[in-house]
DSSP file (Angstrom, degrees, kcal/mol; ACC not computed):
  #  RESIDUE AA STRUCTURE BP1 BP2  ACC     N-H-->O    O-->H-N    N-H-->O    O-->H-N    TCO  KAPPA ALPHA  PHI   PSI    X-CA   Y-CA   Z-CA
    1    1 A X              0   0    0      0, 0.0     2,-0.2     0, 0.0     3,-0.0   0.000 360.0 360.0 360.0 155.0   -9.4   -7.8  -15.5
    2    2 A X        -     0   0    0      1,-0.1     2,-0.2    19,-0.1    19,-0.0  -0.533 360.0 -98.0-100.5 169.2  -10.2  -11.3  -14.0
    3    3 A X        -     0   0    0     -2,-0.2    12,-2.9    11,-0.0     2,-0.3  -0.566  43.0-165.6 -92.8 153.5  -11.9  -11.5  -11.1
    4    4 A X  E     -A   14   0A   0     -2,-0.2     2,-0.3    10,-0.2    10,-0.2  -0.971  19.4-149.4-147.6 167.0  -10.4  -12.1   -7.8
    5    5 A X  E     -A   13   0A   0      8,-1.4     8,-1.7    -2,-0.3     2,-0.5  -0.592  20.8-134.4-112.2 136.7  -10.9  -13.0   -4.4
    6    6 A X  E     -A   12   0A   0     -2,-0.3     6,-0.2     6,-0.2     5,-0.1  -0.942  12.8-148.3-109.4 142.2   -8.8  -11.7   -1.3
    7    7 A X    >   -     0   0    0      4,-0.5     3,-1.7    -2,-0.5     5,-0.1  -0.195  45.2 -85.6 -89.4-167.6   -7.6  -14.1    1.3
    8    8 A X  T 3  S+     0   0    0      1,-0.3    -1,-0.1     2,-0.1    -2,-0.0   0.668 123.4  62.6 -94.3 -23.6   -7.4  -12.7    4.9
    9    9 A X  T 3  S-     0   0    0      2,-0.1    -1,-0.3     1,-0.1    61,-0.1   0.286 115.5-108.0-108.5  36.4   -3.7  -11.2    4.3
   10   10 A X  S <  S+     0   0    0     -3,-1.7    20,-0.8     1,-0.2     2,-0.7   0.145  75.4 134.9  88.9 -32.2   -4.8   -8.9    1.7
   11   11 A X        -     0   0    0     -5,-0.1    -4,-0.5    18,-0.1    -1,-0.2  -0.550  50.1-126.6 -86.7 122.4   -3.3  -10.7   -1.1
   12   12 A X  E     +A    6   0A   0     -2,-0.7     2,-0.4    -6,-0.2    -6,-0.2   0.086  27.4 173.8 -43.7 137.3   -5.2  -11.4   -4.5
   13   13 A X  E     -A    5   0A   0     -8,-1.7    -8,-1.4    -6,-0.0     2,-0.3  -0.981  41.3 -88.1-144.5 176.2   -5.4  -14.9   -6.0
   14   14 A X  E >   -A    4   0A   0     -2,-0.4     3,-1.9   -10,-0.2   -10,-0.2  -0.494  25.8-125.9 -79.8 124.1   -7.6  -15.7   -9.1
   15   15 A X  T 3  S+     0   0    0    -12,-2.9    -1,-0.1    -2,-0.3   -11,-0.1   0.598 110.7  62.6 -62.0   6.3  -10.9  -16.6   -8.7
   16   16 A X  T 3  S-     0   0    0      2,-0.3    -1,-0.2   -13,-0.2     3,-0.1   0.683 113.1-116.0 -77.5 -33.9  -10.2  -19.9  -10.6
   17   17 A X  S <  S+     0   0    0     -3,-1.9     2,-0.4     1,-0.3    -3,-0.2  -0.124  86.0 112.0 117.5 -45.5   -7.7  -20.9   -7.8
   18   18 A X        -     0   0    0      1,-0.1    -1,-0.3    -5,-0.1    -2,-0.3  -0.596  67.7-144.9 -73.8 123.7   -4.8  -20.7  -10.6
   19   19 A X  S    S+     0   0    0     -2,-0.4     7,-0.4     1,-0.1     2,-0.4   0.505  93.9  63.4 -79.2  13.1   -2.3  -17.9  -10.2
   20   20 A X        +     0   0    0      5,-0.2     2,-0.5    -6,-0.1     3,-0.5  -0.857  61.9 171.8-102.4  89.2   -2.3  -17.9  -14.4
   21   21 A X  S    S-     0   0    0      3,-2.2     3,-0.3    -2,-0.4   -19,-0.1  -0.892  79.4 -12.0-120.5 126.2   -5.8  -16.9  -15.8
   22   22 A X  S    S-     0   0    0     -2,-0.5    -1,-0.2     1,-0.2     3,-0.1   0.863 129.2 -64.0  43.8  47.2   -5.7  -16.4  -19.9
   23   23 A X  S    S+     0   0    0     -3,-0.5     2,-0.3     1,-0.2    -1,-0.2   0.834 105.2 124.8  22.1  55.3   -1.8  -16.4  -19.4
   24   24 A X        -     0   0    0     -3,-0.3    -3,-2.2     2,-0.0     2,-0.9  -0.981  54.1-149.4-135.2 136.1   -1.4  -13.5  -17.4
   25   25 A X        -     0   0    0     -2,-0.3     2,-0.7    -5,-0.2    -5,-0.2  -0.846  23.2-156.5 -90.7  85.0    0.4  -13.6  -14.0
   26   26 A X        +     0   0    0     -2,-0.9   -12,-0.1    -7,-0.4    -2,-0.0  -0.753  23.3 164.9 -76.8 107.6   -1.7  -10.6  -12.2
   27   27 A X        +     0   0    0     -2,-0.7     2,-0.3     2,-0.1    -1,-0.1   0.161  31.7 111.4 -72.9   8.5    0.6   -9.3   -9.3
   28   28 A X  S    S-     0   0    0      1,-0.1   -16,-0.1   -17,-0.0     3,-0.1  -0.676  74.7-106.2 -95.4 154.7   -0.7   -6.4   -8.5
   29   29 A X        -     0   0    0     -2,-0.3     4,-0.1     1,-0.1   -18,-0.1  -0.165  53.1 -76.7 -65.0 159.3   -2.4   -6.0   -5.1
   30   30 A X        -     0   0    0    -20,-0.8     6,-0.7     1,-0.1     3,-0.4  -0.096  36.8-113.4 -60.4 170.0   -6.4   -5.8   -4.9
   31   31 A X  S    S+     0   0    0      1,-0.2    -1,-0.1    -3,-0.1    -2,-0.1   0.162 108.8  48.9 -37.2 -37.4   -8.2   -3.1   -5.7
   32   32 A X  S    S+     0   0    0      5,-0.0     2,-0.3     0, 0.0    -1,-0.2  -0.789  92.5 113.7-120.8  53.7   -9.6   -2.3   -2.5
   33   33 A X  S    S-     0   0    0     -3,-0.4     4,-0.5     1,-0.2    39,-0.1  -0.985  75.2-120.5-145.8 155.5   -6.5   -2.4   -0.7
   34   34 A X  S >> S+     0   0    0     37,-0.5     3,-2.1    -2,-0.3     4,-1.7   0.892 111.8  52.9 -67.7 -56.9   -3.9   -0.2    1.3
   35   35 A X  H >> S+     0   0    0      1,-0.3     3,-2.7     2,-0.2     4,-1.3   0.876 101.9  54.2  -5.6 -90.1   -1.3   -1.3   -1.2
   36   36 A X  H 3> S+     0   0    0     -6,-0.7     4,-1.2     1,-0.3    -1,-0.3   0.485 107.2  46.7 -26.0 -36.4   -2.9   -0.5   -3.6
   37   37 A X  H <> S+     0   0    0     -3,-2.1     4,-1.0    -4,-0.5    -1,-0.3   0.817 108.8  61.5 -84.4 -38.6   -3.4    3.0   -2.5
   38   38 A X  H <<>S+     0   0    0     -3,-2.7     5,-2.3    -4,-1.7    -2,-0.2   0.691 102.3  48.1 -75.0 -22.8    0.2    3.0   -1.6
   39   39 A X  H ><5S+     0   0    0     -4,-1.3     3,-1.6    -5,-0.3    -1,-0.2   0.855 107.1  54.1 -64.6 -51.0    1.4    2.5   -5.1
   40   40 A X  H 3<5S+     0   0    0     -4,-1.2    -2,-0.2     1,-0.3    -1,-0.1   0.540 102.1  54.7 -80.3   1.0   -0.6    4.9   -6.6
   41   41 A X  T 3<5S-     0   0    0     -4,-1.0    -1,-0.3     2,-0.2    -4,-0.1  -0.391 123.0-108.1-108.7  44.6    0.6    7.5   -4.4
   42   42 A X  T < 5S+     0   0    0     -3,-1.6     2,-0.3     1,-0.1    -3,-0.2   0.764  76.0 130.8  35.6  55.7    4.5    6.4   -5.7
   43   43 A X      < -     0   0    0     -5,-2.3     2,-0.3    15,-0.1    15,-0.2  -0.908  44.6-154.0-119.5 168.6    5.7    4.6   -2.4
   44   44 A X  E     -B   57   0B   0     13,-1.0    13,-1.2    -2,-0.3    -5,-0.1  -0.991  26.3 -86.6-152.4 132.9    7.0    1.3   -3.0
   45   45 A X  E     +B   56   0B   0     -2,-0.3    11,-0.2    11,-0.2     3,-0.1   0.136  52.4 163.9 -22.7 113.6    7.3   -2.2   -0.5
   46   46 A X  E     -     0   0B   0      9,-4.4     2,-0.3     1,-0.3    10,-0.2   0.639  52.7 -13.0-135.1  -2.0   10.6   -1.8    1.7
   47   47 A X  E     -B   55   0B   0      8,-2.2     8,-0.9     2,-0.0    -1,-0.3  -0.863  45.9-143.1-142.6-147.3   10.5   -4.0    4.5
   48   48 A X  E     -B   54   0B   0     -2,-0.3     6,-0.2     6,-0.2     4,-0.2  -0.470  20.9-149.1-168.9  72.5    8.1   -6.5    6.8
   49   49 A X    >   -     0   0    0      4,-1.7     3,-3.4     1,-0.2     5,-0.1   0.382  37.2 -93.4 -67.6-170.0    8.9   -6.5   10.6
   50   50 A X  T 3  S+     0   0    0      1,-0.3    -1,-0.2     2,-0.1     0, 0.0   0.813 121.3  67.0 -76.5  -4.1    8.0  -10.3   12.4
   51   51 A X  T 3  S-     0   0    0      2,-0.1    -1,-0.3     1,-0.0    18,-0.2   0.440 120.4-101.1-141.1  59.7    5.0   -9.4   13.3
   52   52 A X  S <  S+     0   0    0     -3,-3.4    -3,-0.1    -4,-0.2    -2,-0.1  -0.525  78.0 135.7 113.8 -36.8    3.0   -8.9    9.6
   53   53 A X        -     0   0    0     -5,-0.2    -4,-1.7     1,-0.1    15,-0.2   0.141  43.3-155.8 -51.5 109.6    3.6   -4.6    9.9
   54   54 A X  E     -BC  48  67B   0     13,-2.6    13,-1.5    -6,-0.2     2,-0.5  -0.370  12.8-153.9 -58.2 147.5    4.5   -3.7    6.7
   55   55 A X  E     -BC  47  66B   0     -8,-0.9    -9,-4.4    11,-0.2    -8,-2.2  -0.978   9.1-171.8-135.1 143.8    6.7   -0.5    5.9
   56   56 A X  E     -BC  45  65B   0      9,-1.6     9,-1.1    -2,-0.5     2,-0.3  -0.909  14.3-169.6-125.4 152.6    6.3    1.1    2.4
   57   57 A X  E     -BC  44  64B   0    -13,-1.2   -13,-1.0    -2,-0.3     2,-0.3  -0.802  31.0-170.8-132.7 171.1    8.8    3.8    1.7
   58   58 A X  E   > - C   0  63B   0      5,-0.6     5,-1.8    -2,-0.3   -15,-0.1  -0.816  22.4-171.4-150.2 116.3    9.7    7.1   -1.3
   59   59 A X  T   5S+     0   0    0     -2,-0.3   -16,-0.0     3,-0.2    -1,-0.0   0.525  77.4  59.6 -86.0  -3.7   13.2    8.1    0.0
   60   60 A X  T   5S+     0   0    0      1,-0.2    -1,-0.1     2,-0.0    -2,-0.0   0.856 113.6  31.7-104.0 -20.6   13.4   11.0   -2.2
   61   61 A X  T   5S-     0   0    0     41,-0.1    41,-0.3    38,-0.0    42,-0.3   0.299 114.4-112.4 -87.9  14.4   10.0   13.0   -0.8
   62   62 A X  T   5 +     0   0    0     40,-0.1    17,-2.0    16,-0.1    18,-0.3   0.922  57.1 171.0  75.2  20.4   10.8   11.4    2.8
   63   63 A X  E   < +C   58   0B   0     -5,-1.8    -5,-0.6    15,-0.2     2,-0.3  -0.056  14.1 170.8 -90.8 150.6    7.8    9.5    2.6
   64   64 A X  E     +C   57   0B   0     -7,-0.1     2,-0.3    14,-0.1    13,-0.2  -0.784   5.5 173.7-139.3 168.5    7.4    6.7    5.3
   65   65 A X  E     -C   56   0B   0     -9,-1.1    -9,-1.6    -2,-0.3     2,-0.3  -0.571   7.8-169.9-139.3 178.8    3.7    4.7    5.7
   66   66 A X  E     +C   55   0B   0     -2,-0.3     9,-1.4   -11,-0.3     2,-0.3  -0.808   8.0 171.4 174.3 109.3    3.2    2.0    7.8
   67   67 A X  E     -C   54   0B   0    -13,-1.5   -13,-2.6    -2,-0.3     7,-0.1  -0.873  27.6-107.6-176.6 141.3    0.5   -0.3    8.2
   68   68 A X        -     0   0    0     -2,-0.3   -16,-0.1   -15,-0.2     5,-0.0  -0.008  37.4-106.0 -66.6 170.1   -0.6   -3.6   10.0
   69   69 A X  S    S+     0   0    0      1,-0.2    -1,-0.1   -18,-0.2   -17,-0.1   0.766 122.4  56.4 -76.5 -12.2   -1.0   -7.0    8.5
   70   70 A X  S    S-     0   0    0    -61,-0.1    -1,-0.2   -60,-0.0   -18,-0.0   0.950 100.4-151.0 -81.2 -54.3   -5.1   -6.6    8.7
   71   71 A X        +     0   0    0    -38,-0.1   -37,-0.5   -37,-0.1    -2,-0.1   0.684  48.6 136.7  85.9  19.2   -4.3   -3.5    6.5
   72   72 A X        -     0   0    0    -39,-0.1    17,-0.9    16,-0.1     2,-0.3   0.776  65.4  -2.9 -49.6 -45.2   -6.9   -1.5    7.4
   73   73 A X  E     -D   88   0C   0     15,-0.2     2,-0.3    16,-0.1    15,-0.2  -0.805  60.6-134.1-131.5 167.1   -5.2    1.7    7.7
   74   74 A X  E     -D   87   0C   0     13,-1.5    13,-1.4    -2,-0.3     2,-0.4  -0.784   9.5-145.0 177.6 170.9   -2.2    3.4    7.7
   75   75 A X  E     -D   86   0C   0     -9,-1.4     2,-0.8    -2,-0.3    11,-0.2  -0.566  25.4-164.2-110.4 107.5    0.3    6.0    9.3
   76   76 A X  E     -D   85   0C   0      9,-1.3     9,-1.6    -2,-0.4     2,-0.7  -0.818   8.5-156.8-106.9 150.1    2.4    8.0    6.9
   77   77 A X  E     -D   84   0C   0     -2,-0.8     2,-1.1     7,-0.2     7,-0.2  -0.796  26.4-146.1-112.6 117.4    5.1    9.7    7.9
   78   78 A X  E >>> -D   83   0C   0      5,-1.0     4,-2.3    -2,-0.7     3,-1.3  -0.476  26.8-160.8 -71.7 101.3    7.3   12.7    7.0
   79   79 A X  T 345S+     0   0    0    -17,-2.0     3,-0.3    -2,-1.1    -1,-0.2   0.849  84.6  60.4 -38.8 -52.0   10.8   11.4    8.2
   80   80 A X  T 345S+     0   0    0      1,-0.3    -1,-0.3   -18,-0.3    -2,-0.1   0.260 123.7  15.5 -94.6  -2.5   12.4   14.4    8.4
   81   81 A X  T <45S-     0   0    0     -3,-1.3    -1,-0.3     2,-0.2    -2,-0.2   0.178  94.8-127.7-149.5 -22.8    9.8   16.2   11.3
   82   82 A X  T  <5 +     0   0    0     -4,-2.3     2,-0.5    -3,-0.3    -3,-0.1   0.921  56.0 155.5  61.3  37.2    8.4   12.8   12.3
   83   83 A X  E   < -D   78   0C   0     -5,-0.7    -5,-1.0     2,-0.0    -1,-0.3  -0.923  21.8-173.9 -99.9 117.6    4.9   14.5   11.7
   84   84 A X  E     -D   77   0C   0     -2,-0.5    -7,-0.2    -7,-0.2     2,-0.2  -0.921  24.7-160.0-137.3 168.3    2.6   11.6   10.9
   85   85 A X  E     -D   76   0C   0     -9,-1.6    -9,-1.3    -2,-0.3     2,-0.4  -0.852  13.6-146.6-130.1 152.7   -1.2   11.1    9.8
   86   86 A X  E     -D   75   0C   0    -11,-0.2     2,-0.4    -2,-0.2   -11,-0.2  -0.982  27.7-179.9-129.3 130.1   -3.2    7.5   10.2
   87   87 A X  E     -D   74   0C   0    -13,-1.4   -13,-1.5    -2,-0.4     5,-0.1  -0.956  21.4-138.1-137.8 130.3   -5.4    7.4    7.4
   88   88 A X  E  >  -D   73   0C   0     -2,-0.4     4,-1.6   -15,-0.2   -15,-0.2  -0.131  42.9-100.3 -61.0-179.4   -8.2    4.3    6.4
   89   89 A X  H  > S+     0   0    0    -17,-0.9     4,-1.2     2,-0.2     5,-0.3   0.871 124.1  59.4 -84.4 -20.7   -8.3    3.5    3.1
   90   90 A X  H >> S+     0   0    0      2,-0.2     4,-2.3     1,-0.2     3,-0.8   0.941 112.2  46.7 -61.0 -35.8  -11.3    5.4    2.0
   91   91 A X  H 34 S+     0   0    0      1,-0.2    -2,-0.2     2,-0.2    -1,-0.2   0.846 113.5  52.8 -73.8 -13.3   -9.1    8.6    3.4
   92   92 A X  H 3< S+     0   0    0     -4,-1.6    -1,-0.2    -3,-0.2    -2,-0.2   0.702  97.4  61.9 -38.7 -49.5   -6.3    6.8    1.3
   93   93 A X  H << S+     0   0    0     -4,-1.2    -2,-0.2    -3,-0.8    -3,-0.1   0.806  99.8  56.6 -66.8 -44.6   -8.3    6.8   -1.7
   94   94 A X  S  < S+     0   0    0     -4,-2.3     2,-0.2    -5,-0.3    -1,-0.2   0.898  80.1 106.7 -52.8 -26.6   -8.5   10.9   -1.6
   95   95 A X        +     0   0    0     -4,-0.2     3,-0.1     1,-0.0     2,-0.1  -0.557  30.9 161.7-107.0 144.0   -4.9   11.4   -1.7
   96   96 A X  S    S+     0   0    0     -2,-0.2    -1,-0.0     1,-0.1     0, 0.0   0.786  73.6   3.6-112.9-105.0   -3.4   12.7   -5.0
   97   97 A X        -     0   0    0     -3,-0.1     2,-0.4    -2,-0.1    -1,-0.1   0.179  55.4-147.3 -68.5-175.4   -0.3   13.9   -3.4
   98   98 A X        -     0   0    0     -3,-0.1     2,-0.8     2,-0.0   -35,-0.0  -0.964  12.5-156.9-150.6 123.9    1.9   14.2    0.0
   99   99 A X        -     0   0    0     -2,-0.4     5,-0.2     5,-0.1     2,-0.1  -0.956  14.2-175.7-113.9 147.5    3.9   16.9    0.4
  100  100 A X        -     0   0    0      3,-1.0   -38,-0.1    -2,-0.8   -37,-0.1  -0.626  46.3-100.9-122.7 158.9    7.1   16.2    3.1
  101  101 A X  S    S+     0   0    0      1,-0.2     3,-0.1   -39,-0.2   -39,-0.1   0.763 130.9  51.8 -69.4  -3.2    9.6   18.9    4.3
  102  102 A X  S    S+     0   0    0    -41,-0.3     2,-0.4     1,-0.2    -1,-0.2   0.916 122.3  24.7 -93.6 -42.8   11.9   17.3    1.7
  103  103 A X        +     0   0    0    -42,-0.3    -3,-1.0    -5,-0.0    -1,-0.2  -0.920  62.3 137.4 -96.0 147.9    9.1   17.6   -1.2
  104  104 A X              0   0    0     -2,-0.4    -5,-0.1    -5,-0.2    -3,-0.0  -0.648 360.0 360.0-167.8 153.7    6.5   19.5   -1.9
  105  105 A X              0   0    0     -2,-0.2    -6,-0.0     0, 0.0    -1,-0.0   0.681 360.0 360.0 -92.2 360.0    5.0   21.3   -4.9
C-alpha cells in the first residue's frame, strides 16, 4: 500500500499529492479511521446532513451509526428499540459483530 496522509476531513490522499500512485486509484478510507471501521463491520455510506455528520447504514440488521465530521467517534444505533452505543474508534476497532433486534446470531 502507498503511503498516505489524512487531511483534516478524514479523507486519504497520496503522499505524492497525485490521487494515481503506480496506476491505482486508492478509494478506500484511511486506516485509522471511523470509516474504515464502519466498513469492516458491513455498514455502508447513506447520507451527509449540512452540517459534515455523516450517517452510515445496514438496513437488513437495523444497523444505524452516526458520526461527526471530526470523526472521532461514533453512535450506533439499533433502529428498531432506538438503543444506541457511542463508541471511539479504538472501541470501534474491537467490534467483530452487532447484533440488533432485527439480527443477531
Amino acid at each position: 500500500m502507498t503511503d498516505t496522509t489524512t487531511t483534516a476531513d478524514s479523507e486519504a490522499s497520496p503522499a505524492t499529492g497525485s490521487p494515481v500512485v503506480d496506476g491505482v486509484l486508492d478509494l478506500r478510507p484511511p486506516a485509522e479511521s471511523v470509516k474504515r471501521e464502519l466498513c469492516h463491520i458491513g455498514l455502508e455510506w447513506s447520507s451527509t446532513d449540512a452540517d459534515g455528520t455523516e450517517a452510515w447504514r445496514d438496513y437488513q440488521r437495523g444497523l444505524l451509526a452516526t458520526f461527526p465530521q471530526s470523526g472521532g467517534e461514533a453512535t450506533l444505533t439499533d433502529i428498531k428499540t432506538n438503543i444506541s452505543q457511542t463508541l471511539t474508534l479504538a472501541q470501534l476497532k474491537q467490534v467483530t459483530r452487532v447484533d440488533t433486534m432485527t439480527a443477531a446470531d
